[in-house]
C-alpha positions in Angstrom: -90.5 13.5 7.1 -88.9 16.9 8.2 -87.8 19.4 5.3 -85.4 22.1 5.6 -87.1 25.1 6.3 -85.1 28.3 4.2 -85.3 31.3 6.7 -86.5 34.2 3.9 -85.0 37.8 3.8 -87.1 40.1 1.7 -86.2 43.3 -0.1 -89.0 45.5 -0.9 -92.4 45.4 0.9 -94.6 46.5 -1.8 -97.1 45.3 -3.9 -95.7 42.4 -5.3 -95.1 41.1 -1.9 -98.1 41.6 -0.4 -99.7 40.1 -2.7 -97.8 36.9 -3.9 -94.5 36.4 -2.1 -96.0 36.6 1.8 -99.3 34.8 1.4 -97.1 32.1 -0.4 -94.2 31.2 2.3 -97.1 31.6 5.1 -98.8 28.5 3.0 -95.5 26.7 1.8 -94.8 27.1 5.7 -92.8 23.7 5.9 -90.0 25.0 3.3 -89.8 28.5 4.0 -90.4 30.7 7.2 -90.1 35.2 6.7 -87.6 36.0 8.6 -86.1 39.6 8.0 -88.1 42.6 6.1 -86.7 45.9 4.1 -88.1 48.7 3.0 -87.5 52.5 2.8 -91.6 52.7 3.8 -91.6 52.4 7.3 -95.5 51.7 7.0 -95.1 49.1 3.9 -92.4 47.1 6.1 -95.0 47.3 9.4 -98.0 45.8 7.1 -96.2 43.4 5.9 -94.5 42.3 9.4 -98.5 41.9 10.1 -99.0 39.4 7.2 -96.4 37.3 8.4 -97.6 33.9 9.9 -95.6 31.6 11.8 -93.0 34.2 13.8 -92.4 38.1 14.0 -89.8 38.8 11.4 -87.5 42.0 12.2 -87.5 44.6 10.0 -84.9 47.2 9.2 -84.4 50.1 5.7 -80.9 48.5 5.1 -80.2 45.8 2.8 -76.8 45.4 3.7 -78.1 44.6 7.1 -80.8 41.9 6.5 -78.3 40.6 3.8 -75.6 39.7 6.5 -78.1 38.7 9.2 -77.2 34.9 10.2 -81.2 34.5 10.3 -81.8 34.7 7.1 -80.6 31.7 4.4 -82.0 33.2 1.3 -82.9 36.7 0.0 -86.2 37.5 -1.7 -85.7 41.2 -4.0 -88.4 42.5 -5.3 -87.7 46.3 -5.2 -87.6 49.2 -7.6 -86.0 48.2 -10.9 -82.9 50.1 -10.2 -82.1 48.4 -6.9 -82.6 44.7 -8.3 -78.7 44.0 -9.6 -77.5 46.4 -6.7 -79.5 44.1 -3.7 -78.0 40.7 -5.6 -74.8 41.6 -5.7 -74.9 42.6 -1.8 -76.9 39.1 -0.9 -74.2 37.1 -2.8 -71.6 39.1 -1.2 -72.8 37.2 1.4 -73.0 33.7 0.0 -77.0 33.8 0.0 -79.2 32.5 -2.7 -81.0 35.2 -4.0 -84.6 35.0 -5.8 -85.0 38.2 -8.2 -88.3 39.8 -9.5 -88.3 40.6 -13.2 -86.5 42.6 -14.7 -83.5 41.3 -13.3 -81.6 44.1 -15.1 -82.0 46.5 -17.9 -78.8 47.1 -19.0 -75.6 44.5 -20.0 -73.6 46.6 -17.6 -75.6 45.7 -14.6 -76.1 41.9 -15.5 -72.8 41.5 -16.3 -71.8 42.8 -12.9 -74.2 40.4 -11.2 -72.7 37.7 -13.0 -69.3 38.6 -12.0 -70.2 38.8 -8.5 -72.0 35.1 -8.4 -69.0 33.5 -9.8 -67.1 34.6 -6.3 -70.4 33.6 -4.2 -71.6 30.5 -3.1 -74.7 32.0 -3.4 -76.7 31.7 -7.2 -79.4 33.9 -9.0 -82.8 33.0 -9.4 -84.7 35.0 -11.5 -89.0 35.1 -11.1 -89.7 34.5 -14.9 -92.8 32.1 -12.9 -94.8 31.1 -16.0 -91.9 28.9 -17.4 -92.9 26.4 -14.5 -96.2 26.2 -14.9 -96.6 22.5 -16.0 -99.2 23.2 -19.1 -95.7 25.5 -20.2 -93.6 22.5 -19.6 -96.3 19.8 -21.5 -96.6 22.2 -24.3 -92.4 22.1 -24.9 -92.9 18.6 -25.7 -95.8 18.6 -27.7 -93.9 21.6 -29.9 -91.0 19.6 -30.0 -93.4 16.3 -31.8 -95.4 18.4 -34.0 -93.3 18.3 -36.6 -91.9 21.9 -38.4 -93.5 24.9 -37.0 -95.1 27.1 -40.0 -96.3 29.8 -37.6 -96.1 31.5 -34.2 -98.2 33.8 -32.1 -97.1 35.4 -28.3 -99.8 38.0 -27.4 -100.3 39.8 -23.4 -102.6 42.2 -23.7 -104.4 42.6 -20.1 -106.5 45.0 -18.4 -105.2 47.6 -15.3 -103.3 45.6 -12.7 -105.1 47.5 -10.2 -108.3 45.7 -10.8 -107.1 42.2 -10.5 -105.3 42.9 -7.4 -108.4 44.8 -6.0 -109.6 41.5 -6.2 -107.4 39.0 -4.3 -108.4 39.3 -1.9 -105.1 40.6 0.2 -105.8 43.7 1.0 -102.3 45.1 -0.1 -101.5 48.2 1.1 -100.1 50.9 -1.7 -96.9 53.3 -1.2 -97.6 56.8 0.3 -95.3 59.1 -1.1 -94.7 60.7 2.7 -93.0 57.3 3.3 -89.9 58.4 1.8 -87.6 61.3 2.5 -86.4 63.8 -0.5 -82.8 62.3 -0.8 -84.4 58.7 -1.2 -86.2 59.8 -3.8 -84.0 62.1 -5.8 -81.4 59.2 -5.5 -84.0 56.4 -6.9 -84.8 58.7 -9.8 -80.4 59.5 -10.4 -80.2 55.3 -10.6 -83.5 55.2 -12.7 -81.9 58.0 -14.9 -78.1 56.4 -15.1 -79.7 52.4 -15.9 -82.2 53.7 -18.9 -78.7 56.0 -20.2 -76.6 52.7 -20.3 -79.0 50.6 -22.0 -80.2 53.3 -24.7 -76.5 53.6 -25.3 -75.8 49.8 -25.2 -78.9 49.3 -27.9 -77.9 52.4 -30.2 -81.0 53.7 -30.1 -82.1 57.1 -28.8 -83.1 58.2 -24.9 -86.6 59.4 -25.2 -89.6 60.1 -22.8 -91.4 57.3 -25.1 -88.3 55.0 -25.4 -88.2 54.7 -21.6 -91.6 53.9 -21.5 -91.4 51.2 -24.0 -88.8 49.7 -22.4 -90.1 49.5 -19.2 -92.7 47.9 -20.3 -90.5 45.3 -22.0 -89.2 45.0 -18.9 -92.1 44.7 -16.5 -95.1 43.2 -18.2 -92.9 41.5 -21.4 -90.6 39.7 -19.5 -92.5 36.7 -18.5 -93.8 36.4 -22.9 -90.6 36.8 -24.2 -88.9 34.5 -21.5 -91.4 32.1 -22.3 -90.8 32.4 -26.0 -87.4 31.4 -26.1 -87.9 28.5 -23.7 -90.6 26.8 -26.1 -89.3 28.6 -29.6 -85.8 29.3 -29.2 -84.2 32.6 -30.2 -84.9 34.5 -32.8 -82.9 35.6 -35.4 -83.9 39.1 -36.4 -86.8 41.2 -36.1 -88.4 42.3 -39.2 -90.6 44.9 -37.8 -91.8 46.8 -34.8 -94.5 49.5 -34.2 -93.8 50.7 -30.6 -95.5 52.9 -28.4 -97.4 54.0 -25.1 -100.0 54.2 -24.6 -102.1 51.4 -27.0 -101.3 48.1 -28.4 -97.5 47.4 -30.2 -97.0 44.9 -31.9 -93.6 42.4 -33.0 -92.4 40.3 -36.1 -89.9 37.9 -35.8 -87.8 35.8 -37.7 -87.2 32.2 -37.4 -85.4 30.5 -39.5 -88.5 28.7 -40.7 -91.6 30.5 -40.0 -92.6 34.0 -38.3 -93.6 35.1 -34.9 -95.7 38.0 -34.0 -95.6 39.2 -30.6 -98.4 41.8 -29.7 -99.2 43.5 -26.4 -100.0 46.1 -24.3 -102.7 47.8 -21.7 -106.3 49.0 -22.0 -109.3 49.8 -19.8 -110.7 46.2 -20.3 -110.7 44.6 -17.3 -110.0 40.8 -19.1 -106.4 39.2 -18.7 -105.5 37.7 -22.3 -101.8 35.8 -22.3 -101.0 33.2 -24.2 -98.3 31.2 -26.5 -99.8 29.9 -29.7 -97.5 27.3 -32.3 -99.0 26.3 -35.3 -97.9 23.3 -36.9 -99.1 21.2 -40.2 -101.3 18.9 -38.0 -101.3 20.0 -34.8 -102.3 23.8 -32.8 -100.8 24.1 -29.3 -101.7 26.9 -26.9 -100.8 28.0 -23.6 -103.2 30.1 -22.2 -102.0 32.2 -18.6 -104.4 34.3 -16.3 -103.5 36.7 -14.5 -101.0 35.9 -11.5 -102.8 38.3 -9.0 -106.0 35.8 -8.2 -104.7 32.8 -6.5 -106.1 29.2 -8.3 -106.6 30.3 -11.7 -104.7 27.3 -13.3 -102.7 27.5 -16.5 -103.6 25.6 -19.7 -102.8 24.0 -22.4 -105.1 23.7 -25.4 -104.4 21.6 -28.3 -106.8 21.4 -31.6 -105.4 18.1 -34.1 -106.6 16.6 -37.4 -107.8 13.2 -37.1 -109.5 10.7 -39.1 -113.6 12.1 -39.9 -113.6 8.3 -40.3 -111.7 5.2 -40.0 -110.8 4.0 -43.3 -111.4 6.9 -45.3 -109.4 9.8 -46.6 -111.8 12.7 -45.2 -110.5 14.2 -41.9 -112.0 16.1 -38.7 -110.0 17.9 -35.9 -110.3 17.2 -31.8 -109.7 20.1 -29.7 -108.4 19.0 -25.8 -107.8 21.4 -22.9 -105.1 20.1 -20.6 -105.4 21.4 -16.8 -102.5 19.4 -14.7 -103.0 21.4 -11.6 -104.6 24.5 -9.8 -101.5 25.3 -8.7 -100.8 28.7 -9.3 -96.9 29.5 -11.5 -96.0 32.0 -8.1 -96.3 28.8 -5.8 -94.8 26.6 -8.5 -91.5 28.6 -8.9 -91.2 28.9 -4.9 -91.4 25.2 -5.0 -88.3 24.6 -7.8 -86.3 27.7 -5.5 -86.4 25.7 -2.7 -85.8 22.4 -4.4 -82.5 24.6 -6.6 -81.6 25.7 -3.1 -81.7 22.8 -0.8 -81.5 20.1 -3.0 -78.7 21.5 -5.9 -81.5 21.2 -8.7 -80.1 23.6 -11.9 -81.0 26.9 -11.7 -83.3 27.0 -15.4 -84.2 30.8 -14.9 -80.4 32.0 -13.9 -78.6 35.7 -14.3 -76.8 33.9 -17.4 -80.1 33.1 -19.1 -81.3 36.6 -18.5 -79.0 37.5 -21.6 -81.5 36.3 -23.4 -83.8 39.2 -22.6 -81.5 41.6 -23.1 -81.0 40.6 -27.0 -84.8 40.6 -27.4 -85.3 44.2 -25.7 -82.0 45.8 -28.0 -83.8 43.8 -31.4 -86.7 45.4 -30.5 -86.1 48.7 -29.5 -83.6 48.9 -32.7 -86.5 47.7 -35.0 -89.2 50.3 -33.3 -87.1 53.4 -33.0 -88.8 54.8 -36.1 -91.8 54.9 -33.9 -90.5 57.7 -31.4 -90.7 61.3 -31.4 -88.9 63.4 -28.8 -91.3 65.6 -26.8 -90.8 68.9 -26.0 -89.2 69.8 -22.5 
């Protein structure tokens, strides 16, 4: 049977593209074809036009022009941070569908202009929070849900480099060269850079530092995909009780639920390893989802469970059974491409939407409120 086959616009030829995105539409080849490329590197946008299977996509440094192109059906933005709200706004502009890398914004001001601009489009957000389609994440929401009340929590991504794993995935990506880009392009990234971090210090209440921009970039980078995933299977917080913040090292969470506690703890060393996962404790029942990292195509996602049972039939003495759930190889990248095109083609609800984002935004201002104690203004 013949599928629709979305013709794919995408914004920002970098890592994250070479990588994931590209290798991904050449195998989903009967849903999506690469159609357009953007990018202020001239050399990024020629390596990835070589990736490209199936057709010779065009290429341009304008996003207003591969937004209005009549060959391309949806828009793939995975630029700088500071670019993400103001590409989406331009590709709904146009009435396309518009997949978003994480962060989808870092301030209210900017989400809230995306919003306002998708209610005019017949275009919608889709935002790349890919670990909440993984189907271990999915099983594990319905095992939570029949364990009975939760007494304890644990979210924890603390990974090695990202260099090394992509070193090893064997797709060859190509990095930036800082000749690529002319003095204005740059002096104007870092003006946008500068102007998003003032609005959402300001919107938090919390002061602009050189460590407070750190942490939240990191929030907004690698924390993300936890703390997206936390609300899905936890819900949302209602306070945080503490925070010890700060770059570079391990920081570390505590929330509140209204029942029971949630430490969140992450961060980057030298150890090459990749350790991600979602831990609910409940009176009978342990459920983990364990993540790898996204970079090394086939690692599956998993779901662990440990439960007390009978030691034997008949009597009152009890034993536990541990049971690792593997539903697929499929990897969350491929997964999430899979529900865009479904959302797109078929009208299936957008779960990972601008409006949800919101969500993120709450967690980053509790956080960065909580941890504020933590930074000290360096000298100039």
């Amino acid at each position: 049977m013949s599928e629709k086959v979305l013709r794919v616009g995408i914004i920002g030829c970098g890592e994250i593209a070479q990588v994931s995105h590209i290798p991904i539409f050449n195998f989903l080849h009967t849903k999506f074809l690469t159609t357009y490329l953007c990018d202020a590197s001239q050399g990024a946008v020629e390596h990835c036009k070589r990736m490209v299977q199936g057709n010779t996509p065009a290429t341009t440094s304008s996003p207003q022009e591969l937004c209005a192109s009549s060959n391309v059906d949806v828009v793939l933005i995975c630029n700088g941070d500071e670019a993400h709200v103001e590409c989406g706004i331009l590709a709904l502009k146009h009435n396309k569908w518009c997949l978003i890398e994480k962060p989808l914004a870092l301030c209210y001001r900017d989400l809230n202009m995306l919003l306002e601009a998708e209610k005019k489009s017949e275009g919608k957000v889709f935002v790349g929070t890919m670990r909440r389609y993984a189907p271990a994440f999915l099983e594990a929401i319905e095992e939570v849900k029949s364990m009975g009340p939760i007494l304890y929590a644990r979210v924890r991504a603390i990974i090695g480099p990202n260099s090394n794993f992509v070193s090893q995935s064997t797709t060859y990506s190509r990095p930036f060269e800082a000749s690529d880009f002319s003095d204005a392009a740059t002096k104007e990234r870092a003006e946008k850079e500068k102007d998003m971090m003032s609005s959402a210090h300001s919107e938090f209440g919390v002061s602009m530092t050189e460590d407070s921009v750190k942490m939240l970039r990191m929030l907004g980078s690698l924390n993300t995909h936890d703390l997206s995933a936390m609300r899905e299977i936890l819900g949302m917080p209602s306070s945080v009780l503490g925070a010890y913040l700060g770059l570079p090292g391990i920081y570390t969470v505590l929330f509140q639920y209204p029942s029971f506690p949630c430490t969140f703890e992450s961060g980057i060393n030298a150890v090459p390893t990749f350790d991600a996962h979602i831990e609910v404790y409940g009176q009978d029942k342990i459920v983990r989802v364990q993540y790898d990292t996204p970079y090394v195509k086939g690692l599956p996602v998993t779901m662990t469970i440990r439960e007390k049972i009978p030691s034997h039939p008949g009597q009152e003495s009890f034993g536990f059974q541990e049971r690792v759930v593997r539903r697929t190889y499929e990897d969350p990248y491929t997964l999430e491409m899979l529900e865009f095109w479904e959302c797109v083609v078929n009208g299936k609800t957008v779960k990972t939407s601008a409006k949800d984002s919101l969500g993120e935004l709450d967690l980053w201002k509790m956080i960065m409120q909580a941890g504020e104690k933590n930074y000290k203004p360096k000298p100039a």
